[in-house]
GUTOR-462937 format. One record per residue (C-alpha): x, y, z. Coordinates in Angstrom, 2 decimals. Example, Ala and Ser with C-alpha at 12.3 -4.5 7.8 and 13.67 -1.06 7.14 Angstrom:
       c1       c2       c3
    12.30    -4.50     7.80
    13.67    -1.06     7.14
end
This chain:
       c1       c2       c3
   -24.02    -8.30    89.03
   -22.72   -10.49    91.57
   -21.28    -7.85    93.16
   -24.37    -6.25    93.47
   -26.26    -9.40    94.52
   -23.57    -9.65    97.47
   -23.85    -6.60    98.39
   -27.76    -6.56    98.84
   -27.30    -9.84   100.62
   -25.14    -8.06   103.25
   -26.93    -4.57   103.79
   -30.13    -7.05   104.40
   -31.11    -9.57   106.76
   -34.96    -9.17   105.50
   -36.62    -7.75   102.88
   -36.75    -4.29   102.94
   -39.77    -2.17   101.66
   -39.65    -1.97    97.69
   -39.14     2.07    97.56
   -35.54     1.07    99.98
   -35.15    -1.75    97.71
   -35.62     0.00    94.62
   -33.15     3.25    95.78
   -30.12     0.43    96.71
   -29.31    -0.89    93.71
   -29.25     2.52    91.92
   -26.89     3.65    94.63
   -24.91     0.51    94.14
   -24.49     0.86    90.62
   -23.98     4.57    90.56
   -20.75     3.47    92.40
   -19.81     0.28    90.16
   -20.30     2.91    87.10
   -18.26     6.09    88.82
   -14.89     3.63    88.62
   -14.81     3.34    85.39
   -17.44     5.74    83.59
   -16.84     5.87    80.44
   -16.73     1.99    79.61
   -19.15     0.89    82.38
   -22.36    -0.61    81.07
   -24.44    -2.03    83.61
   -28.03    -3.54    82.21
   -29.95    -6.22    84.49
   -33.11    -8.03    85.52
   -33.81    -8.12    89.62
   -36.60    -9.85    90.58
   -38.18    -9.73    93.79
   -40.72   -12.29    94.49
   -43.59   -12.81    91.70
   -44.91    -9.56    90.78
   -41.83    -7.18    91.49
   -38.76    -7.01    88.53
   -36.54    -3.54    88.57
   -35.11    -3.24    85.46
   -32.09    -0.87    85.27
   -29.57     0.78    82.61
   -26.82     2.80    82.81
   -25.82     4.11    81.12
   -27.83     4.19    78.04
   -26.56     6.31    74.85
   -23.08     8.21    75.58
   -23.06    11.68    74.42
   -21.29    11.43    70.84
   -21.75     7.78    70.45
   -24.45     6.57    68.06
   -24.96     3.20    69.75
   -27.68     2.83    72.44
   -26.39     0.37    75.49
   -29.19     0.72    77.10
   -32.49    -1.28    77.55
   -35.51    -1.32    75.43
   -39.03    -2.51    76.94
   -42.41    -2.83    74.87
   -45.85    -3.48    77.33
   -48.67    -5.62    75.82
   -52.13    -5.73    76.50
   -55.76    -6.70    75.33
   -56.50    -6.95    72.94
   -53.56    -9.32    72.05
   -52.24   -10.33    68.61
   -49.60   -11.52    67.01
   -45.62   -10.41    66.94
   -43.43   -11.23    64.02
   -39.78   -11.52    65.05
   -36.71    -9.24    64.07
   -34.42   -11.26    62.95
   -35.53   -14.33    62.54
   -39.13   -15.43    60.11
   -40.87   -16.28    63.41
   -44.47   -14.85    64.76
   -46.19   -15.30    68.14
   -49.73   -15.16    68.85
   -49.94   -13.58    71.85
   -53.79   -13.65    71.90
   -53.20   -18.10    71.89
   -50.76   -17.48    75.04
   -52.91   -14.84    76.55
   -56.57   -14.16    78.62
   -58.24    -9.98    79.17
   -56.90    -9.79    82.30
   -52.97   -10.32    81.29
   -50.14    -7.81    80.54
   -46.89    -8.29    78.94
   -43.69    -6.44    79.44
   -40.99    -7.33    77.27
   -37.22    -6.15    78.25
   -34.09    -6.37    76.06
   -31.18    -5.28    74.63
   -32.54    -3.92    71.40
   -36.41    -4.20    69.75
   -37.09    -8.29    69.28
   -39.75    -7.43    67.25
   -40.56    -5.39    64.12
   -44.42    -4.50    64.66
   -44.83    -3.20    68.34
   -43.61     0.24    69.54
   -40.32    -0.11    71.49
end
């Protein structure tokens, strides 16, 4: 990741349009992943200001493998309610932490919670 970080930092002296944006990291990481493809996994968050995150995956499930390395996402919205937990006897009220005009996207590295479609 930091490798990736540097080399944004150096292709860039300002930001670039999000489509440019959003094709250089895949082109980085299609390179990090081509070294070494079948043990690369490359999952992260990038953030770009307050209302742009590119989430990205590679390389997901491996053909013969029955593990997924991939990343999972679930989107909320309105009407809200609550989410029990996987793993742990925990809920969340979403609908408490919430108002009509909110979304929620929820990335990770396998389903965090047992009643929403992943």
């Amino acid at each position: 990741f930091c490798a990736i970080l540097h080399a944004l930092k150096a292709e860039f002296h300002t930001l670039p349009t999000l489509p440019v944006l959003y094709q250089t990291p895949q082109r980085l990481c299609a390179e990090i992943v081509s070294r070494e493809e079948s043990q690369s996994i490359v999952n992260f968050l990038l953030g770009c200001g307050q209302c742009t995150l590119f989430a990205y995956s590679c390389p997901g499930a491996r053909p013969g493998s029955s593990v997924w390395n991939g990343l999972y996402y679930t989107i909320c919205k309105p009407p809200f309610s609550t989410a029990k937990i996987a793993d742990i006897d925990y809920s969340v009220d979403f609908s408490k932490l919430t108002n009509e005009n909110d979304r929620i996207a929820i990335i990770a590295t396998k389903p965090l919670t047992v009643d929403e479609h992943w």
